[in-house]
DOROLO-364287 format. One record per atom (N, C-alpha, C, CB): atom name; x, y, z. Coordinates in Angstrom, 3 decimals, m for minus. Glycine has a CB too. Example, Ala and Ser with C-alpha at 12.3 -4.5 7.8 and 13.67 -1.06 7.14 Angstrom:
<sites>
site site=N&x=13.190&y=m5.690&z=7.800 .
site site=CA&x=12.300&y=m4.500&z=7.800 .
site site=C&x=13.200&y=m3.300&z=7.800 .
site site=CB&x=11.308&y=m4.473&z=9.046 .
site site=N&x=12.850&y=m2.250&z=7.080 .
site site=CA&x=13.670&y=m1.060&z=7.140 .
site site=C&x=12.900&y=0.030&z=7.870 .
site site=CB&x=14.084&y=m0.598&z=5.725 .
</sites>
This chain:
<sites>
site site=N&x=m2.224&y=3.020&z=14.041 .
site site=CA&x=m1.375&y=1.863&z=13.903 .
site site=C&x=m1.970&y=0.711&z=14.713 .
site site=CB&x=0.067&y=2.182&z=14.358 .
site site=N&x=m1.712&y=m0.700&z=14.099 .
site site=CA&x=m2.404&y=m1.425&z=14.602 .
site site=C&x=m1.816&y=m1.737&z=16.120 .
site site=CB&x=m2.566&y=m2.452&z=13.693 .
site site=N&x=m2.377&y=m2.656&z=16.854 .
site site=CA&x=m1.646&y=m2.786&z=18.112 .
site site=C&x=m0.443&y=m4.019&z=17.705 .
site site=CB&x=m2.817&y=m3.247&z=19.481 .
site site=N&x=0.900&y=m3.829&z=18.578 .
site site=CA&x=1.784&y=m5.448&z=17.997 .
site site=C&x=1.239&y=m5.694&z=18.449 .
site site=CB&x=3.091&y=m6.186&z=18.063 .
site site=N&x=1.879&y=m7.378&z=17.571 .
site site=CA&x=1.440&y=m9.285&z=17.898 .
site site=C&x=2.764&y=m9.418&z=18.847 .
site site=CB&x=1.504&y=m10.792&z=16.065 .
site site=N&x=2.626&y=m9.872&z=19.880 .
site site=CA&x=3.079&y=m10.319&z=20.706 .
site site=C&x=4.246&y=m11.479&z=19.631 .
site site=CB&x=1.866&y=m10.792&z=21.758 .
site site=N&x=5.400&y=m11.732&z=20.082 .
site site=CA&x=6.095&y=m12.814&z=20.170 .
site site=C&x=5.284&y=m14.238&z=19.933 .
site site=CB&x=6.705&y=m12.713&z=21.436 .
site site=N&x=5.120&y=m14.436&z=21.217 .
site site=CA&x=4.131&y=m16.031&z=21.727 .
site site=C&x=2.970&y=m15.766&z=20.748 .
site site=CB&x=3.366&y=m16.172&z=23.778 .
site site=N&x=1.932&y=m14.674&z=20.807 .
site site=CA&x=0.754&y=m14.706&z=19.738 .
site site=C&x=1.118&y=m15.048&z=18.454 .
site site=CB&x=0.077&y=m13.433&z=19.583 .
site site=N&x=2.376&y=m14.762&z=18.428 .
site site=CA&x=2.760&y=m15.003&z=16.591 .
site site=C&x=2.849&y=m15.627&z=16.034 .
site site=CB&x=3.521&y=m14.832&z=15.976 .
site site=N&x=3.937&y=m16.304&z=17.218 .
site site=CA&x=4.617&y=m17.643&z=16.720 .
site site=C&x=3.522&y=m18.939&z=17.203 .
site site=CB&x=6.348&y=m17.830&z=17.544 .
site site=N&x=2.333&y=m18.471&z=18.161 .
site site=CA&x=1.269&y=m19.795&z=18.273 .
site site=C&x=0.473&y=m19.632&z=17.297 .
site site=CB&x=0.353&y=m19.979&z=19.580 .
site site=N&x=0.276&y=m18.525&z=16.465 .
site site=CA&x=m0.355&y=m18.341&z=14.969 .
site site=C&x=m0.083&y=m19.194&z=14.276 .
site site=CB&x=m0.043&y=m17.284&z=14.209 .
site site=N&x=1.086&y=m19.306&z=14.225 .
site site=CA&x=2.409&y=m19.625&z=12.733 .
site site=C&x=2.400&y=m21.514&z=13.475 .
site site=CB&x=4.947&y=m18.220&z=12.942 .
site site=N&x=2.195&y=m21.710&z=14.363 .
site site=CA&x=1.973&y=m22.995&z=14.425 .
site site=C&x=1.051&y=m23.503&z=14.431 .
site site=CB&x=2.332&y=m23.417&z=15.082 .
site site=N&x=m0.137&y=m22.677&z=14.834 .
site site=CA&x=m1.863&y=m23.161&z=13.842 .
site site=C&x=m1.984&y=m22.995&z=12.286 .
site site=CB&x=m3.314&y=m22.030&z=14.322 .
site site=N&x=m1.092&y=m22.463&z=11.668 .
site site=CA&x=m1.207&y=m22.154&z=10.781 .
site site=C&x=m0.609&y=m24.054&z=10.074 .
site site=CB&x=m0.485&y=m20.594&z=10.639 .
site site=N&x=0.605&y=m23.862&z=10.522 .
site site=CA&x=1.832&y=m25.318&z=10.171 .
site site=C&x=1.553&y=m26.437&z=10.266 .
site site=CB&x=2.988&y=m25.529&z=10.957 .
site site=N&x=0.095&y=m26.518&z=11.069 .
site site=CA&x=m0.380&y=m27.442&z=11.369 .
site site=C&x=m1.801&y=m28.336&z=10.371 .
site site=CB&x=m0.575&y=m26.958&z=12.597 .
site site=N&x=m2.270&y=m27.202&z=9.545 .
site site=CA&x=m3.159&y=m26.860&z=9.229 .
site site=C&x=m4.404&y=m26.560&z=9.451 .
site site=CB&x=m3.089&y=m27.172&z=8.838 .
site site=N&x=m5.709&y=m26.527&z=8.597 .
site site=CA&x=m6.788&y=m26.074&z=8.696 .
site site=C&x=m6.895&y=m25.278&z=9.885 .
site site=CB&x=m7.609&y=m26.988&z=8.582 .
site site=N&x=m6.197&y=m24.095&z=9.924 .
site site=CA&x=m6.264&y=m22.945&z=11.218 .
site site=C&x=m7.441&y=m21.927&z=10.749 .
site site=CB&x=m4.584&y=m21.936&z=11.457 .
site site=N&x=m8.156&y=m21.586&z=11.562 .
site site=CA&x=m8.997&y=m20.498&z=11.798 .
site site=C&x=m8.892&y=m19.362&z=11.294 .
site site=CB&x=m9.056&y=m20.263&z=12.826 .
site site=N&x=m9.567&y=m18.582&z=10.371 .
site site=CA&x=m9.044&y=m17.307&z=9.903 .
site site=C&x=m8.944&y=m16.334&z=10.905 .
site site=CB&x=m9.812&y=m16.776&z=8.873 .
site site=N&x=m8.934&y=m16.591&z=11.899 .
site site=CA&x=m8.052&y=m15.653&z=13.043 .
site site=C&x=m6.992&y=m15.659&z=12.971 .
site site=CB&x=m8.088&y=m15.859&z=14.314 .
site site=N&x=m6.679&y=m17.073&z=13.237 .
site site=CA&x=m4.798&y=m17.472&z=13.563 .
site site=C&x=m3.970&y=m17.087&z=11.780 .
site site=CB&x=m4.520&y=m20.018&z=14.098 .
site site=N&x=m4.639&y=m17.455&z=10.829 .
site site=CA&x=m4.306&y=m16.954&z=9.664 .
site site=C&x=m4.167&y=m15.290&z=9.628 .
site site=CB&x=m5.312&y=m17.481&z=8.738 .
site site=N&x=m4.676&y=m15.021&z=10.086 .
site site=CA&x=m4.841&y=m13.611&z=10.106 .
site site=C&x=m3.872&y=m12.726&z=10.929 .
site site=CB&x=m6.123&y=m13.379&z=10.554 .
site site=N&x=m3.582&y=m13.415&z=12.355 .
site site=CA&x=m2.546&y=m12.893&z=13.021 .
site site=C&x=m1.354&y=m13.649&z=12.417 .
site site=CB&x=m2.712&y=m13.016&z=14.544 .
site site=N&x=m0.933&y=m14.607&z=11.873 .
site site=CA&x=0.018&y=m14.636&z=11.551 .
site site=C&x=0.549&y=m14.293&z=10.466 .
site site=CB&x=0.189&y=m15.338&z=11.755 .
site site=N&x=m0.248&y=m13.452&z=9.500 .
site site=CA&x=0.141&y=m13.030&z=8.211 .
site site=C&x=0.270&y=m11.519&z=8.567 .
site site=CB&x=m0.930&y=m13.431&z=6.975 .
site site=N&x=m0.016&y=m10.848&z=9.994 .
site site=CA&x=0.311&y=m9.861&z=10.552 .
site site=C&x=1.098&y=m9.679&z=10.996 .
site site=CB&x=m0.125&y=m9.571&z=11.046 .
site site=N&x=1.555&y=m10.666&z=11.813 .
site site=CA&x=2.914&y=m11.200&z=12.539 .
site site=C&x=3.917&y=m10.966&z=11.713 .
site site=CB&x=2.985&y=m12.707&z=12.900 .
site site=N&x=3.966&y=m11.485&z=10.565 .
site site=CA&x=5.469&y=m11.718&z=9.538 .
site site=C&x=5.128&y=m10.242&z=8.850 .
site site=CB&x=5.530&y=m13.456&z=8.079 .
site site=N&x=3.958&y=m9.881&z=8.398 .
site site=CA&x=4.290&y=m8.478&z=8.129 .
site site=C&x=4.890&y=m7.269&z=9.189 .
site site=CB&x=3.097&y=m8.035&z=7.660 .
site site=N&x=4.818&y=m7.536&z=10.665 .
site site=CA&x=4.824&y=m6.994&z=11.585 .
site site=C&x=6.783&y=m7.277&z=11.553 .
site site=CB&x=3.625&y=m7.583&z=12.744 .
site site=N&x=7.170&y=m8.287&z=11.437 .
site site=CA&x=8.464&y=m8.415&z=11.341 .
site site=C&x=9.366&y=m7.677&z=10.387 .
site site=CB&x=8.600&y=m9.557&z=11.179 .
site site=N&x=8.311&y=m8.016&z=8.954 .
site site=CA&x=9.310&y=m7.034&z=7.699 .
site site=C&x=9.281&y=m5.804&z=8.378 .
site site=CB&x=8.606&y=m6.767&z=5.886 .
site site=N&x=8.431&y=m5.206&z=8.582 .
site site=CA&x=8.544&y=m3.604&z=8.686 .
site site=C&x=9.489&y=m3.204&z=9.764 .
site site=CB&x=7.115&y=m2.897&z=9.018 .
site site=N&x=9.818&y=m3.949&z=10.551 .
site site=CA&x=10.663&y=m3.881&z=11.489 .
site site=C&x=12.101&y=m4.429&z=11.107 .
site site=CB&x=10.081&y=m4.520&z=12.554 .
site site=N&x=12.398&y=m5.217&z=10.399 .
site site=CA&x=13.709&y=m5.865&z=9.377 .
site site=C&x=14.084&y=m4.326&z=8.890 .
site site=CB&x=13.151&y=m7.213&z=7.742 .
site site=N&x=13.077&y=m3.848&z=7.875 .
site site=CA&x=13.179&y=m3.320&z=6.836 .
site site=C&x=11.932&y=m1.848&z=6.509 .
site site=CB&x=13.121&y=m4.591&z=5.951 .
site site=N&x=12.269&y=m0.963&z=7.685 .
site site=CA&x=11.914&y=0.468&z=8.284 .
site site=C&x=11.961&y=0.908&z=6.987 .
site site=CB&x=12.923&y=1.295&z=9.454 .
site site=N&x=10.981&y=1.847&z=6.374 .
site site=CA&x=10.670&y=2.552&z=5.396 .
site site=C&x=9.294&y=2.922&z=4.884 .
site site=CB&x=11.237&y=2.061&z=4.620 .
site site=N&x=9.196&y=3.658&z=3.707 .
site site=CA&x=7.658&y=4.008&z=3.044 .
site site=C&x=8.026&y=3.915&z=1.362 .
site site=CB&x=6.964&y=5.908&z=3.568 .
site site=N&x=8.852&y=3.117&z=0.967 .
site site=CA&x=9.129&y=3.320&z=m0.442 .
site site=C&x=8.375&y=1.457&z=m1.228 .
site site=CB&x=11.314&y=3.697&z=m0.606 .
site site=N&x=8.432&y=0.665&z=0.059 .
site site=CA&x=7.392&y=m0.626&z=m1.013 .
site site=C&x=5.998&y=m1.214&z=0.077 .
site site=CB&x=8.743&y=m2.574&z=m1.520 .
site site=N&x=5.419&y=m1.244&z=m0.884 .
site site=CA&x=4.183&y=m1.581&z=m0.011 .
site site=C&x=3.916&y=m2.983&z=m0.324 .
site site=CB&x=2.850&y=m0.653&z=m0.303 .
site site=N&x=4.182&y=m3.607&z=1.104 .
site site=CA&x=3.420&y=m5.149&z=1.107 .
site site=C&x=2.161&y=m5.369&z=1.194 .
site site=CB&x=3.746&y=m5.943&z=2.095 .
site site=N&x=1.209&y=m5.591&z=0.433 .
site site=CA&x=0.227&y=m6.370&z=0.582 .
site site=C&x=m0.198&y=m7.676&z=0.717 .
site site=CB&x=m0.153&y=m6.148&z=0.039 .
site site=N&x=m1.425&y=m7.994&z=1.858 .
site site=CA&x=m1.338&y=m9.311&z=1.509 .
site site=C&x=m3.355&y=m9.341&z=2.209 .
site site=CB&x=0.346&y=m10.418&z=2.481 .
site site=N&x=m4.126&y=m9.424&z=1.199 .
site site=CA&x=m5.019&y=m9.035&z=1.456 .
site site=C&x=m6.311&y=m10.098&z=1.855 .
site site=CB&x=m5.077&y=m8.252&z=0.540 .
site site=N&x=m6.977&y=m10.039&z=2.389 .
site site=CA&x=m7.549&y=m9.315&z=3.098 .
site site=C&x=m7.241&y=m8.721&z=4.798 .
site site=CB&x=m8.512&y=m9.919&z=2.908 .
site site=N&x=m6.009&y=m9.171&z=4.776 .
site site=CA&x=m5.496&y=m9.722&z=6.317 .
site site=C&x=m4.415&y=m8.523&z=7.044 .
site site=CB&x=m4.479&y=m11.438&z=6.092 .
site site=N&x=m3.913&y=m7.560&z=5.581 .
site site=CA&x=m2.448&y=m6.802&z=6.165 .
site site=C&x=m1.892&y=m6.167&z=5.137 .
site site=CB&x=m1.246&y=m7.780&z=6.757 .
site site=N&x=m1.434&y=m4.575&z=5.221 .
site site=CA&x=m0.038&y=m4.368&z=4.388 .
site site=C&x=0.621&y=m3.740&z=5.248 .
site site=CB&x=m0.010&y=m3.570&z=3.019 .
site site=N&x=2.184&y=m3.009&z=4.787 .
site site=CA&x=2.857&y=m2.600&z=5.338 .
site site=C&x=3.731&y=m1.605&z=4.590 .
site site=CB&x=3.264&y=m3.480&z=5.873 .
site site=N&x=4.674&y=m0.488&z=4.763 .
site site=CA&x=5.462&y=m0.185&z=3.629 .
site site=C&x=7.040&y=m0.321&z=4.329 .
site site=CB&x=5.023&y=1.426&z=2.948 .
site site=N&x=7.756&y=m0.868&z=3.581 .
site site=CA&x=8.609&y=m1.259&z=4.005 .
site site=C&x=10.178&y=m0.472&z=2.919 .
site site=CB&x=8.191&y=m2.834&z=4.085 .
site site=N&x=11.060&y=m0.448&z=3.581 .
site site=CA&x=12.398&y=0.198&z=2.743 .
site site=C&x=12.521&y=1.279&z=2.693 .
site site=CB&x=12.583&y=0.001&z=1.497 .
site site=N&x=13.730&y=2.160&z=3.094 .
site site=CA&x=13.679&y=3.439&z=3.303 .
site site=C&x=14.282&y=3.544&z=1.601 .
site site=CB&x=14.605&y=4.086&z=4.794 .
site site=N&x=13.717&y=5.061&z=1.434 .
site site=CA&x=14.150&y=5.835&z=0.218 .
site site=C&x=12.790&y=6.665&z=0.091 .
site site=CB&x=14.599&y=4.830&z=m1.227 .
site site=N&x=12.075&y=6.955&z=m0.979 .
site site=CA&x=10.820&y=8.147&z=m1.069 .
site site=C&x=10.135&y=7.604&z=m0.762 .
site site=CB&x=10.294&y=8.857&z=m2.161 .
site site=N&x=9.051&y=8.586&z=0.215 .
site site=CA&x=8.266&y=8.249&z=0.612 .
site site=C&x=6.889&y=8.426&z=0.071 .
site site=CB&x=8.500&y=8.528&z=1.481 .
site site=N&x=5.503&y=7.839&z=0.308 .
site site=CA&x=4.605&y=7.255&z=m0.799 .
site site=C&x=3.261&y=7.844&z=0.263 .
site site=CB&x=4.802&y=5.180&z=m1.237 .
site site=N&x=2.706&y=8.704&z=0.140 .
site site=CA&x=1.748&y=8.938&z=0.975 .
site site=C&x=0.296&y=9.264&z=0.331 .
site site=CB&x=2.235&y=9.960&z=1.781 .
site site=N&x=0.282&y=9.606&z=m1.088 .
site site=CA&x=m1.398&y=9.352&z=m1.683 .
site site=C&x=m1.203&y=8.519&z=m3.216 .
site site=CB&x=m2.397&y=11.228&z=m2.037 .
site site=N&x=m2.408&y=7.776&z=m3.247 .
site site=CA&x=m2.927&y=6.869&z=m4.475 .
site site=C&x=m2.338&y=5.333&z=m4.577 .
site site=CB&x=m2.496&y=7.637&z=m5.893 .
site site=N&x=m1.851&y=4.846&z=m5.358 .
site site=CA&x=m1.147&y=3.686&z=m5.643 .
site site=C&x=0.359&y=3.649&z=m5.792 .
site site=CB&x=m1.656&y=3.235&z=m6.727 .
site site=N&x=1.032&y=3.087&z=m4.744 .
site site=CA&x=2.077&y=3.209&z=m4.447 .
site site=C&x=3.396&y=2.992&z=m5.727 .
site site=CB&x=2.011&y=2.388&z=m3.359 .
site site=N&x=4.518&y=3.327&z=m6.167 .
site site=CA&x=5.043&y=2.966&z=m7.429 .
site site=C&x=5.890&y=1.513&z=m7.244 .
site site=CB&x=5.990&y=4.225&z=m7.979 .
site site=N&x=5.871&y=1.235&z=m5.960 .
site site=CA&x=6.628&y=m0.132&z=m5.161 .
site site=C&x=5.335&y=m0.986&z=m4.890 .
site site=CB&x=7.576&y=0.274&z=m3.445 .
site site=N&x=5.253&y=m1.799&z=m5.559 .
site site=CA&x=3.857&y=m2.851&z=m4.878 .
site site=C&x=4.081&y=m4.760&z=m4.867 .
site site=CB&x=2.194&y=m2.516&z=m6.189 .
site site=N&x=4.114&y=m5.273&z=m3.804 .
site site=CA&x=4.170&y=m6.541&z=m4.224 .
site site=C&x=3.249&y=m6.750&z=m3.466 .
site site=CB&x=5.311&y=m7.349&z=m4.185 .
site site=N&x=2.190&y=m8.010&z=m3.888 .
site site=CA&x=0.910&y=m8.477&z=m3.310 .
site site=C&x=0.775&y=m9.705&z=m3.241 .
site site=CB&x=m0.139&y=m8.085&z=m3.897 .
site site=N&x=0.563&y=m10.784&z=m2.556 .
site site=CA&x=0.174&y=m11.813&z=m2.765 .
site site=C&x=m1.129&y=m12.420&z=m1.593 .
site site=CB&x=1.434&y=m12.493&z=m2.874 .
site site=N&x=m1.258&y=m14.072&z=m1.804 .
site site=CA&x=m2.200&y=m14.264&z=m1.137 .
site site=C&x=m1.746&y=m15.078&z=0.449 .
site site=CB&x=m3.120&y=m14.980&z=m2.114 .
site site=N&x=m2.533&y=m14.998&z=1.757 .
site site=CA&x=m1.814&y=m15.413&z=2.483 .
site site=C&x=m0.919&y=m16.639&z=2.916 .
site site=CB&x=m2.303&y=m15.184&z=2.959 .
site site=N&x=m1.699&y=m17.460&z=2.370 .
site site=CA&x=m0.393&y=m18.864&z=2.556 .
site site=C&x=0.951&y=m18.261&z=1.550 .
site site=CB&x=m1.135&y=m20.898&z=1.647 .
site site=N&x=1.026&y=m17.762&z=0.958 .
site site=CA&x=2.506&y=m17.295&z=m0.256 .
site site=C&x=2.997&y=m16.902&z=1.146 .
site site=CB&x=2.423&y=m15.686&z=m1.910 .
site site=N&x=2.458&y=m15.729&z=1.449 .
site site=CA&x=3.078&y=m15.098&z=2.073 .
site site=C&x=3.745&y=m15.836&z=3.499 .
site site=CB&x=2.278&y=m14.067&z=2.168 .
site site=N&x=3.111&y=m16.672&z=4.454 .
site site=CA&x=3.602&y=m17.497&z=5.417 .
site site=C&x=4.229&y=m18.289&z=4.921 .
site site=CB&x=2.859&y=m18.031&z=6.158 .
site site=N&x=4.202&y=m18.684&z=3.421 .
site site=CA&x=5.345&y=m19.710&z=3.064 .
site site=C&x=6.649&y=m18.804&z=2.761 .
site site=CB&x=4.918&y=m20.714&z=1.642 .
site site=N&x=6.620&y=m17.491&z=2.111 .
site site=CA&x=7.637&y=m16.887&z=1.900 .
site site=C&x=8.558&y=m16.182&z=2.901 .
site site=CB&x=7.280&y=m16.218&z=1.146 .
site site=N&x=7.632&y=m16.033&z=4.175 .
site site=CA&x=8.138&y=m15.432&z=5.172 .
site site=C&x=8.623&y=m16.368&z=5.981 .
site site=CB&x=7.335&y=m14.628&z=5.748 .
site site=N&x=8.478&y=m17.280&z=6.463 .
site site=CA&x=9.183&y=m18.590&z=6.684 .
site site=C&x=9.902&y=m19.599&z=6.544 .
site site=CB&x=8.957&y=m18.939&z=6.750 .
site site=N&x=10.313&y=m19.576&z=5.001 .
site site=CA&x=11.233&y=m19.846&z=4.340 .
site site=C&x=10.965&y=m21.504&z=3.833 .
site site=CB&x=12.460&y=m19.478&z=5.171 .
site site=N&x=9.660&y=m21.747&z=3.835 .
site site=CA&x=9.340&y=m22.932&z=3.552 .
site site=C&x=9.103&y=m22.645&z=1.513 .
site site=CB&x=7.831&y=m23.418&z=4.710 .
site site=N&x=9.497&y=m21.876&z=1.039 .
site site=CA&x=9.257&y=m21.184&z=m0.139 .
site site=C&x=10.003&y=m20.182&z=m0.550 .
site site=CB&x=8.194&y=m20.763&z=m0.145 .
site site=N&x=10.879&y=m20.885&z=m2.111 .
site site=CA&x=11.405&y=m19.015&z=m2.370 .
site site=C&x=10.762&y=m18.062&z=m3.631 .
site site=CB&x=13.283&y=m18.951&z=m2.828 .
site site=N&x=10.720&y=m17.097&z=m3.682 .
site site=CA&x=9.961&y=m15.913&z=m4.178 .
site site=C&x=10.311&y=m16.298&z=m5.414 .
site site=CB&x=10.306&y=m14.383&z=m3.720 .
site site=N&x=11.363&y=m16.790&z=m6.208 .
site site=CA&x=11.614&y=m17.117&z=m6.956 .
site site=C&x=10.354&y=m18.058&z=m8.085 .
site site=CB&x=12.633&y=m17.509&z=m6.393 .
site site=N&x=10.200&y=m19.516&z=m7.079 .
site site=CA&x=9.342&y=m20.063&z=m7.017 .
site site=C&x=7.748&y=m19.332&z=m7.336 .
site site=CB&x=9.641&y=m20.551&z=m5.935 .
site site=N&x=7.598&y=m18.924&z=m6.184 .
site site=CA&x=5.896&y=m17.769&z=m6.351 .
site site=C&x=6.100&y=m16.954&z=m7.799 .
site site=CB&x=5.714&y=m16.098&z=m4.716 .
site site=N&x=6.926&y=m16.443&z=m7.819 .
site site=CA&x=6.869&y=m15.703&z=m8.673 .
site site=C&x=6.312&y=m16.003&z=m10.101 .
site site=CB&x=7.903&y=m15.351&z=m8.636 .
site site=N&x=7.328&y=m17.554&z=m10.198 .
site site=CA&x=7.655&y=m17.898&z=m11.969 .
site site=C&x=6.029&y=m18.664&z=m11.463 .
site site=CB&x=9.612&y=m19.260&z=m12.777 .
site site=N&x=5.437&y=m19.142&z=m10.471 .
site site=CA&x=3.957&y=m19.704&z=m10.824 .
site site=C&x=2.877&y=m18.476&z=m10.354 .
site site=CB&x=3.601&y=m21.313&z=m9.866 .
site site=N&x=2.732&y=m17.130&z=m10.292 .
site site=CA&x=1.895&y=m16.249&z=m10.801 .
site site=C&x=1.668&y=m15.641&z=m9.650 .
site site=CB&x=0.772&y=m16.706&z=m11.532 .
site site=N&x=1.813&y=m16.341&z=m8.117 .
site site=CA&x=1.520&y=m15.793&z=m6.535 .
site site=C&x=1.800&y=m14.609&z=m6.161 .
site site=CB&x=2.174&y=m16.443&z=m5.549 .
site site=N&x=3.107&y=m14.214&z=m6.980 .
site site=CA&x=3.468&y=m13.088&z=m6.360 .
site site=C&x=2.608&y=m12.032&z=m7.394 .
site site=CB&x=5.198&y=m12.926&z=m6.236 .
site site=N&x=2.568&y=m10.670&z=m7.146 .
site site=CA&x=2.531&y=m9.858&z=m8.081 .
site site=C&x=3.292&y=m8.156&z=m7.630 .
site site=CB&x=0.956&y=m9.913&z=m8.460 .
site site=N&x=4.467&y=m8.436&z=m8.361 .
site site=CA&x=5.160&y=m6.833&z=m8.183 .
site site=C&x=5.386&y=m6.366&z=m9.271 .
site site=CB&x=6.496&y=m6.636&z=m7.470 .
site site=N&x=5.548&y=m4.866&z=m8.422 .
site site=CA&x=5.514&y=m3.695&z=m9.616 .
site site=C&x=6.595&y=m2.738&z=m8.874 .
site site=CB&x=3.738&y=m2.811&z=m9.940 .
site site=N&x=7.263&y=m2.191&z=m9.802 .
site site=CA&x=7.998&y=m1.322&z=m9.377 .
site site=C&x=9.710&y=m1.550&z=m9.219 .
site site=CB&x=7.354&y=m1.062&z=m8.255 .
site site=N&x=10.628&y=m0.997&z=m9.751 .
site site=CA&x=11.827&y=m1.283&z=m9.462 .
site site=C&x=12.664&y=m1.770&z=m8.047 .
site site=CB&x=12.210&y=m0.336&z=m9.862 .
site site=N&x=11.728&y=m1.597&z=m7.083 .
site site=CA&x=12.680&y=m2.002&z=m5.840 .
site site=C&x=11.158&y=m2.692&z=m5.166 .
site site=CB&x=13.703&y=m0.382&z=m4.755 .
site site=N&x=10.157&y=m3.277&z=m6.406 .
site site=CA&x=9.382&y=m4.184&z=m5.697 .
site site=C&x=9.822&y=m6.023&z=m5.444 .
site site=CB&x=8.079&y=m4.000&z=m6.494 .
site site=N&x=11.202&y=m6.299&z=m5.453 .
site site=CA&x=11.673&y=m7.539&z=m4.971 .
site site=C&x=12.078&y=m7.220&z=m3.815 .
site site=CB&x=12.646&y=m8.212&z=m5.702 .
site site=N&x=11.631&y=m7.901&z=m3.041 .
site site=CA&x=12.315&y=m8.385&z=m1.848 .
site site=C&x=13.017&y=m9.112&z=m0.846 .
site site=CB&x=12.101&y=m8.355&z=m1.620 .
site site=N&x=12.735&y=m10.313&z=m1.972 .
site site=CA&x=13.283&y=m11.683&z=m1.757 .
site site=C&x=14.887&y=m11.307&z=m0.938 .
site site=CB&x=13.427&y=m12.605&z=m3.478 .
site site=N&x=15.516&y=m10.729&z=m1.050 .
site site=CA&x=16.499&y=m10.218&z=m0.235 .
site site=C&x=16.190&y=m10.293&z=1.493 .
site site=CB&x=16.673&y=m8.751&z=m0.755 .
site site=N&x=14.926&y=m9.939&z=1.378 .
site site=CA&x=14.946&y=m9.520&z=2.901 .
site site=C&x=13.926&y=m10.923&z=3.980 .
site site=CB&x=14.000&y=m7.604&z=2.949 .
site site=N&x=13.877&y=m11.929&z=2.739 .
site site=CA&x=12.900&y=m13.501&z=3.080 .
site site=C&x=14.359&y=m14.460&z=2.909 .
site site=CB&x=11.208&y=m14.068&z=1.483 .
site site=N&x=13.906&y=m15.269&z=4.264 .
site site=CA&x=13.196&y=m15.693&z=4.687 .
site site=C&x=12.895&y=m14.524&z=6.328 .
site site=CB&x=13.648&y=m17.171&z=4.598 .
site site=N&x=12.175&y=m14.434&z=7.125 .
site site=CA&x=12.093&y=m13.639&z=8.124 .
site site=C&x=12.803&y=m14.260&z=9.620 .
site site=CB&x=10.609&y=m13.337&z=8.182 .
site site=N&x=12.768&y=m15.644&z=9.609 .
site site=CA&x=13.338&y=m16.436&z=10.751 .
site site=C&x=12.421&y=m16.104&z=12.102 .
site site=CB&x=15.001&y=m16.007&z=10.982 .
site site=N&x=10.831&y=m16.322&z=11.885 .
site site=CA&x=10.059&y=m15.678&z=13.222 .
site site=C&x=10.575&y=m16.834&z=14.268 .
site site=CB&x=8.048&y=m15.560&z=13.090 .
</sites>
């Protein structure tokens, strides 16, 4: 397991990020950060967040998913994701323009966005 993002590391991510043209470091911890939050919102192994090259997570309790391609998948790319997890964006939105991509009956989550880091 990876090591946590600190609080302060997260949220000074998420403001290099807000600011723009941030470093694919700070992009990187902060698209860890908000994944680091869902999984903690929303404890489980039944949907797997991706958000690649930077992070996934599995999030929502019910069956659990331990070899091949998960039957819960939503993926997108990292600004979606800091916009969706922050609430500057709703899934709704990503969705109907192509950002998001899920699969699986309990692959929405929009329920559990915005994250409020």
């Amino acid at each position: 397991m990876p090591p946590r993002i600190s609080t302060d590391a997260g949220r000074a991510a998420l403001a290099e990020v807000a600011a723009g043209e941030a470093p694919r470091a700070a992009t990187a911890t902060a698209v860890r950060y908000l994944l680091q939050l869902l999984a903690e919102k929303a404890p489980g192994h039944t949907v797997e967040v991706r958000v690649p090259p930077f992070g996934a997570v599995q999030v929502l309790e019910g069956p659990r998913h331990t070899r091949g391609t998960p039957p819960n998948v939503v993926e997108t790319d990292a600004a979606t994701w800091i916009a969706l997890a922050t609430g500057r964006e709703q899934w709704a939105d990503a969705a109907a323009d192509g950002r998001i991509h899920a699969s699986g009956t309990r692959a929405d989550i929009s329920d559990l966005l915005p994250l409020r880091p």
